[in-house]
C-alpha positions in Angstrom: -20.1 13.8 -13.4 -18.5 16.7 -11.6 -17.7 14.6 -8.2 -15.4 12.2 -11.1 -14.1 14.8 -12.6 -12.9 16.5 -9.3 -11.6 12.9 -8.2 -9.7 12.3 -11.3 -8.2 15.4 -10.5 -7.3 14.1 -6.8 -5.7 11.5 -8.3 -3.5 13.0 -10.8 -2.5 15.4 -8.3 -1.5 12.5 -5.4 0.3 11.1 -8.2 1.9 14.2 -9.2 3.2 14.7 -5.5 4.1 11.4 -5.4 6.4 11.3 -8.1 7.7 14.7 -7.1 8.7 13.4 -3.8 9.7 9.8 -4.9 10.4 9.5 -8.6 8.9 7.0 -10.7 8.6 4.7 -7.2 5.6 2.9 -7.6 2.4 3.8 -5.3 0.5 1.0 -4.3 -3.3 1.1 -5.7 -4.7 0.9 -2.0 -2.8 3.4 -0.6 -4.0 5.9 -3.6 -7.2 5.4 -3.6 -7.5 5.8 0.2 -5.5 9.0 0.1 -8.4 10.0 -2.5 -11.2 8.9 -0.1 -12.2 6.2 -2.4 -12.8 2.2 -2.4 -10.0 0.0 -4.9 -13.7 -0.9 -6.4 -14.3 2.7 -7.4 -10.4 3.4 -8.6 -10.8 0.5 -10.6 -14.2 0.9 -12.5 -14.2 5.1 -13.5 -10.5 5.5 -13.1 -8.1 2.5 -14.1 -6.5 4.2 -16.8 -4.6 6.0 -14.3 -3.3 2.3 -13.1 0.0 3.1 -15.1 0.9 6.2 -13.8 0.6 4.8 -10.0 2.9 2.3 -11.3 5.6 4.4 -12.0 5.3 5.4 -15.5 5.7 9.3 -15.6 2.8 11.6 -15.4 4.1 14.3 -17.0 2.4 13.7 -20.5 -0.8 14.2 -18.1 -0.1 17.5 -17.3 0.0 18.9 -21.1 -3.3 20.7 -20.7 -1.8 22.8 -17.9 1.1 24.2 -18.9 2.1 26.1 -15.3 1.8 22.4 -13.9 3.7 20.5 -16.6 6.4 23.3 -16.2 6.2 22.9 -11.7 7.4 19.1 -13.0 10.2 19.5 -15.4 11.7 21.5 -13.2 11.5 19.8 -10.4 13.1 16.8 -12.8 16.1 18.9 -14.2 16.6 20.1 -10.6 16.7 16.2 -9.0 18.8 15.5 -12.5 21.3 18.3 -11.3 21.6 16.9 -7.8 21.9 13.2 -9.8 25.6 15.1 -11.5 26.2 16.7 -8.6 26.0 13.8 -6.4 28.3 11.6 -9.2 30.5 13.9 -9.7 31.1 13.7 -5.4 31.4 10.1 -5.7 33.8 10.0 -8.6 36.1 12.7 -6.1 35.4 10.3 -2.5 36.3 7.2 -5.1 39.6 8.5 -6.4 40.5 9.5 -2.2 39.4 5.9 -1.2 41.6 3.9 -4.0 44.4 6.2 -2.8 43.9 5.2 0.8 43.6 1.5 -0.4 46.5 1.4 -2.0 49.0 3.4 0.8 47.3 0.5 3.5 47.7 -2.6 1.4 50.9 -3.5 3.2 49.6 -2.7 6.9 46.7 -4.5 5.6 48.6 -7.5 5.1 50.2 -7.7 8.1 47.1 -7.7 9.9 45.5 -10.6 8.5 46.7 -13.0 10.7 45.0 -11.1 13.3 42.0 -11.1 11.3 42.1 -14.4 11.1 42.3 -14.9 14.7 39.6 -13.3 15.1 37.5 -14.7 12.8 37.9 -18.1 14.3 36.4 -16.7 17.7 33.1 -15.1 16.0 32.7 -18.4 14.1 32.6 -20.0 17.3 30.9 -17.4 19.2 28.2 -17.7 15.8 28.0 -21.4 16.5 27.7 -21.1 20.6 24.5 -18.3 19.6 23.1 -20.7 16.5 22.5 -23.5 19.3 20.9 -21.1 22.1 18.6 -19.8 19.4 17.5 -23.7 18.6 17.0 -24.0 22.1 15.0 -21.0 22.6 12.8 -22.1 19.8 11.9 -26.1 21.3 10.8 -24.0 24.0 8.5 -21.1 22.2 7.1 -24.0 20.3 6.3 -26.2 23.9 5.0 -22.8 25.1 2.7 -22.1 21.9 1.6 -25.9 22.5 0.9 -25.4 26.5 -1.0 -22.3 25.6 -3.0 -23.9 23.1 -3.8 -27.0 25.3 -4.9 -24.4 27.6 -7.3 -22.5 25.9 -8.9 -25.4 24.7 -9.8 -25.8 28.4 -11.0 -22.9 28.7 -13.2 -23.0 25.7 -14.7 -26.2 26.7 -15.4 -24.7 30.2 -17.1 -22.2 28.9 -19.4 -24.3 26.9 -19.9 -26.3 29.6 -21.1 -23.2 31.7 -23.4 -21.9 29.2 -25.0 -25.5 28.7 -25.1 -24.7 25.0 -22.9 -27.2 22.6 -22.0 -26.0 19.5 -23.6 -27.6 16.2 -24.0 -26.5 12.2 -27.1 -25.0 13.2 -26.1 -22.2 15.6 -22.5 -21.9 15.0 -20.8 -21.1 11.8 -17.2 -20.3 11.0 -16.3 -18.3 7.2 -13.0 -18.3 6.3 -11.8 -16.1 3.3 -9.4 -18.5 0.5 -6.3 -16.7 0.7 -4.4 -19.4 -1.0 -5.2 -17.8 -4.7 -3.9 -14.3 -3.4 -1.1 -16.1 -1.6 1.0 -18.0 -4.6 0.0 -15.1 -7.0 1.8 -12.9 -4.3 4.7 -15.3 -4.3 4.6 -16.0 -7.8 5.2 -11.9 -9.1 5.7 -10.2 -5.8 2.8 -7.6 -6.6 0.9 -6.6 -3.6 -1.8 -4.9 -5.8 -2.3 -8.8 -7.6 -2.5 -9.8 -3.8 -5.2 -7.2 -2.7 -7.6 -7.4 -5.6 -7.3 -11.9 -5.1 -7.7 -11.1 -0.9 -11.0 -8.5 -2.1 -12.4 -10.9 -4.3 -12.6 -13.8 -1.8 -13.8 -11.4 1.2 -16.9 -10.7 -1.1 -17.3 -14.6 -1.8 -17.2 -15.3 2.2 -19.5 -12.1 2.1 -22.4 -13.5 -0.5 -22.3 -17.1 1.6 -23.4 -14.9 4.9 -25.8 -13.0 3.0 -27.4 -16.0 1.6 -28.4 -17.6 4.9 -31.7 -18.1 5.7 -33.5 -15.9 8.2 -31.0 -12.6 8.8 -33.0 -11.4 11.5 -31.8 -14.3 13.4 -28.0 -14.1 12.8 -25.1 -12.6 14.6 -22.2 -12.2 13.0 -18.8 -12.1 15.0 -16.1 -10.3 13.0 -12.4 -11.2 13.8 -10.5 -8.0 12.6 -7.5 -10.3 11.8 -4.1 -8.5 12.6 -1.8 -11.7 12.3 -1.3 -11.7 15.9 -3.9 -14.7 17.2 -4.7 -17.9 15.0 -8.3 -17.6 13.9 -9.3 -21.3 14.7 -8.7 -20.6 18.3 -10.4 -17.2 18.3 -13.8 -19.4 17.1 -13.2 -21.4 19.8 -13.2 -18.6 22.5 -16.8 -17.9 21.2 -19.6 -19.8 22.5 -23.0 -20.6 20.9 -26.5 -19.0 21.2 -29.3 -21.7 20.8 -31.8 -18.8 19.8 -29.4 -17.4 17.0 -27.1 -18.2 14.5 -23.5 -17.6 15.2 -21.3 -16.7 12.7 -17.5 -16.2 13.2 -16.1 -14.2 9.9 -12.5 -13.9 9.7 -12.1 -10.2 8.2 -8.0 -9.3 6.7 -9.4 -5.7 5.9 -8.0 -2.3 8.0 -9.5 0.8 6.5 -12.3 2.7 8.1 -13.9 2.6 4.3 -13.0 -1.2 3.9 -15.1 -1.8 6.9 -17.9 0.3 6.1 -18.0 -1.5 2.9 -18.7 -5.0 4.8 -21.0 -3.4 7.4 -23.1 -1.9 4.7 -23.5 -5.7 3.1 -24.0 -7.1 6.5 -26.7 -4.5 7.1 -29.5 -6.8 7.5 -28.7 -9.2 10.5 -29.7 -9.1 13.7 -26.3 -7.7 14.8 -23.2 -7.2 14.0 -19.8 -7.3 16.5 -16.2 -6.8 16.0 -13.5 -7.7 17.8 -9.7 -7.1 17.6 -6.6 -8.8 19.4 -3.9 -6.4 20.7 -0.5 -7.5 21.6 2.1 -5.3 23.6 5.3 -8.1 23.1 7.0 -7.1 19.6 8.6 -10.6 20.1 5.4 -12.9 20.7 4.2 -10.5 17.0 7.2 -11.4 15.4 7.3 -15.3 16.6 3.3 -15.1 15.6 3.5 -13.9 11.8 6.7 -16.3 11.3 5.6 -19.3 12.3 1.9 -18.9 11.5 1.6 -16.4 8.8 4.6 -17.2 6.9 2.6 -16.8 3.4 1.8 -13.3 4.6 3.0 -10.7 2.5 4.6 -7.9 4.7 2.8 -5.4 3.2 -0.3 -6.8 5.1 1.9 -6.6 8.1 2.9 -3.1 7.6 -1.3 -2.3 6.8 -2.3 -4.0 9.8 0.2 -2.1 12.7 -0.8 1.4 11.2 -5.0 0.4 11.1 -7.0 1.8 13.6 -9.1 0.7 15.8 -12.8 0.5 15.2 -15.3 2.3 16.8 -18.8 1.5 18.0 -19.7 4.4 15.7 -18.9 3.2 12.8 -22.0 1.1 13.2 -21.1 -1.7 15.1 -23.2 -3.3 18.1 -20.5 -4.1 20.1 -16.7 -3.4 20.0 -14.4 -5.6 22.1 -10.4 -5.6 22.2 -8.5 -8.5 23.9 -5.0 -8.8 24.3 -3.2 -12.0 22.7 -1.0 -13.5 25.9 
């Protein structure tokens, strides 16, 4: 009882900092509860009365029972209302300057439309002249993504051909978390919370299906720390098949340390567990990458996945592999 009471307190106090810093800008569930060292799971079973306040509603009426606290607030508020008068009373001065300005160079201005005109024409065709190298540009990203593809394939089946093991429903097994639910509620009311607790619930459904295969002593699971940089289908293809064991490829949208641990610890009973991550050094192949094939993708997600870390073989993995996305 005394660890929830002393995370409650965490809580209120992130908050309180929060809103101190921010205002009543709302902090993302996720990002809370993992300043607080805590699952969403946890936040949202002992402590989701607190779900308000993280969404911007003012903590102050919190803070009654400690008086030095709820007085550290309020006055932090008058002072940021005092900079608010300050700062309209500036722009009232700077807007009374500017109309004055405006109105002495409304004659020069005229005169210089006609060169403004000019030059409008030549950055409509310089506009035009770019619009038609970017199309171009594109035909050939997409007959490169195409040419890469075709080439992996290759590879893949070259592989398999080496290791004289073909790939069937009984040693090779691909999960694929349904994102669709979490996608059109995202687009639907643009809350990333709504998006996070839809993505978490179909993780743990992909979860349950490993965990209900027969014979865990004889399974391998392959993790794909998705980062929206490499398509998925084409990562299970780079994998090849183990006639002694069951392969299973997981496709895992999670980048928390505690996230992680979360899966591992469900996983805990098959034979082994790996991980692997793709790395890409070209901010353009990212960018062409998460437009083209992640276009559903909150950016949020984006943002999560540049700032995770990478795993570690201690965090109870049996193997940790990076490879770069060419």
């Amino acid at each position: 009882m005394n660890q929830l009471v002393d995370t409650r307190t965490r809580l209120v106090e992130l908050i309180k900092e929060h809103q101190l810093e921010f205002g009543l800008k709302k902090l993302p569930i996720g990002k809370l509860a993992e300043r607080a060292e805590i699952s969403r799971q946890s936040f949202n079973r002992f402590y989701s009365d607190l779900k308000p306040y993280s969404e911007g509603q003012s903590i102050a009426e919190l803070l009654a029972d400690n008086p030095d606290a709820s007085r550290s607030f309020l006055a932090q508020k008058d002072r940021e209302a005092d900079q608010l008068r300050n700062d309209i009373d500036e722009l009232k001065k700077r807007h009374a300057k500017e109309l004055e300005q405006a109105v002495s160079q409304h004659v020069s201005s005229l005169m210089n439309n006609d060169i403004l005109a000019f030059e409008a024409n030549e950055m409509n065709a310089l506009l035009a002249s770019q619009s038609q190298n970017i199309e171009m540009l594109k035909k050939k990203l997409t007959g490169y993504e195409l040419k890469e593809t075709r080439l992996q394939m290759t590879a893949a089946e070259s592989q398999l051909a080496r290791d004289g093991v073909s790939k069937s429903p009984k040693n090779f097994l691909v999960i694929e978390p349904d994102l669709e639910k979490a996608n059109n509620a995202y687009k639907k009311n643009q809350s990333f919370d709504d998006y996070e607790d839809l993505k978490e619930k179909a993780i743990d459904e992909s979860i349950e299906a490993i965990t209900k295969l027969p014979d865990p002593s004889k399974i391998h699971v392959v993790i794909y720390m998705d980062r929206f940089l490499y398509p998925f289908s084409e990562f299970c293809e780079s994998i090849p098949a183990n006639n002694t064991k069951l392969t299973v490829c997981l496709r895992l949208p999670v980048f928390t340390q505690t996230e992680v641990g979360m899966v591992l610890t469900k996983l805990s009973r098959m034979d082994s567990i790996s991980i692997h991550i793709p790395h890409s050094t070209s901010e353009a192949i990212t960018a062409a990458n998460r437009k083209f094939k992640y276009r559903d993708v909150p950016q949020e997600e984006f943002t999560d996945a540049d700032k995770a870390r990478t795993p570690l073989i201690t965090w109870g993995f049996d193997e940790v592999r990076v490879f770069k996305v060419k």
